[in-house]
N, C-alpha and C positions, 0 to 999 in steps of 0.2 A: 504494500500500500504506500502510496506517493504518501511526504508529508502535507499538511490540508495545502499551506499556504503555496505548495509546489500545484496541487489542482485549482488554484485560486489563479494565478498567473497563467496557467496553461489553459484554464477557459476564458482570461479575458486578453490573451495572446490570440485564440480562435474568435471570437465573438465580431473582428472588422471582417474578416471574410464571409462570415454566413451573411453579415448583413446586403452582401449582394444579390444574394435570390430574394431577400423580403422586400415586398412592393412600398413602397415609399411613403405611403399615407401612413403604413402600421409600424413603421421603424421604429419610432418611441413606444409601441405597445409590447414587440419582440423586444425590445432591449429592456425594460423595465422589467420584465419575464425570466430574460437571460440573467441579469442578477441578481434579482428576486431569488432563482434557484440554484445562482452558485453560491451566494450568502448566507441564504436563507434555507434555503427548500431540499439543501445537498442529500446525499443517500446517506450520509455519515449522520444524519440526526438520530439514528439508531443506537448511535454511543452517546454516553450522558457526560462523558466529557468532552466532545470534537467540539473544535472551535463552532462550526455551523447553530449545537445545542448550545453553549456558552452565549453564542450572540441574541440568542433570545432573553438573554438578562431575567428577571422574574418571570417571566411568561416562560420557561423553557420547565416548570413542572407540566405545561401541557402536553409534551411530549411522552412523559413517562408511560402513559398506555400503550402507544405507541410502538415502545422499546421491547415492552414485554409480549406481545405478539409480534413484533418484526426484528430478528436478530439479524446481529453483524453480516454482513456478506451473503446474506439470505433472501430473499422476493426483494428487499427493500434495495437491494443493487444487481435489479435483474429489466435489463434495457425496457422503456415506457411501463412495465406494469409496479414497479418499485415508486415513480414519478405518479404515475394513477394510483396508488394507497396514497400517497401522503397527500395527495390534491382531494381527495376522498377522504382522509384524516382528517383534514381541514374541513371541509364543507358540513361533515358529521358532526365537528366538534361545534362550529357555528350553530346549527343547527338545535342542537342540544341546548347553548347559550342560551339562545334565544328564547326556547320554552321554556324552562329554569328560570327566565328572568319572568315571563308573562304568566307561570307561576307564582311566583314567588311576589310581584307587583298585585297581583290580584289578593293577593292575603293583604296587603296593605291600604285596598281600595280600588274601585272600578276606573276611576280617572285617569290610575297612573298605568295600569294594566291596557285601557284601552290606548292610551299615548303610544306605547310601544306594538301592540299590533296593528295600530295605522303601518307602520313598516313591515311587510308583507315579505318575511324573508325566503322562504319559497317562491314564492312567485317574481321576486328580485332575481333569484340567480339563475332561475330560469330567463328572464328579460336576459342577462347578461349571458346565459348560452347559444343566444340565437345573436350575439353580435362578433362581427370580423374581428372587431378589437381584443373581444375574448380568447377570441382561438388564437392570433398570435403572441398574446404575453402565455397562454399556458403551452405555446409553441416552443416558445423560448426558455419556459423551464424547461420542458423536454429537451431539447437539446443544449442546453451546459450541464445535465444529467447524462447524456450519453458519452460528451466528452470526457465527464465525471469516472465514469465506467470505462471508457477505453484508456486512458490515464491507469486507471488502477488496475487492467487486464494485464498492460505492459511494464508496470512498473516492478 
């Protein structure tokens, strides 16, 4: 396994080249993507110490479920379907929030309860999979995860 910051330089040593196949209008959508998931989104969030877990500061206990159904070097660094759990992590774990909170606000009163199902989180991220802008920032994590992966094949 390369060290992180050896994958950190080798996907943003790649990232001017891909940006040639992406159409030009989504260039800031693929590249917010692209290091959103070399930073952020790496396959290495699977270790509770890799810098990626580390950079989530207090929010990095969110990962722990995560860790204990996805081990080191296992689905979670296994080319787009490692990328699809944690994008699926994410979305679950949102998801979860949200009723938690619309729960939990409802114990405290209708007003504050209904505040927060005005935002219609289902039906937001659904809005948001039917747009081009979607599909190429989770474009772009997908590929600084691949590079992530051929990085660690060869190293």
């Amino acid at each position: 396994m390369a060290l992180y910051k050896g994958h950190e330089k080798f996907n943003l040593l790649l990232l001017p080249p891909t940006l040639y196949f992406i159409p030009k209008e989504y260039l800031l959508f693929y590249t917010l993507g692209y290091l959103f998931g070399t930073f952020f989104l790496s396959p290495d969030l699977d270790l509770p110490q890799s810098v990626p877990s580390r950079r989530w500061k207090l929010l990095s206990f969110l990962w722990h479920p995560y860790r204990k159904v996805f081990k080191h070097r296992g689905l979670s660094h296994f080319p787009f379907l490692g990328t699809l759990s944690r994008l699926l992590y994410l979305l679950l774990l949102c998801l979860f929030l949200y009723f938690f909170l619309v729960g939990f606000t409802s114990l405290l009163g209708e007003g504050i309860s209904e505040g927060i199902l005005s935002y219609d989180l289902p039906k937001i991220f659904s809005l948001l999979s039917e747009k081009e802008e979607a599909f190429y920032f989770v474009l772009g994590i997908f590929i600084s995860d691949l590079f992530h992966l051929i990085l660690d094949l060869f190293w």
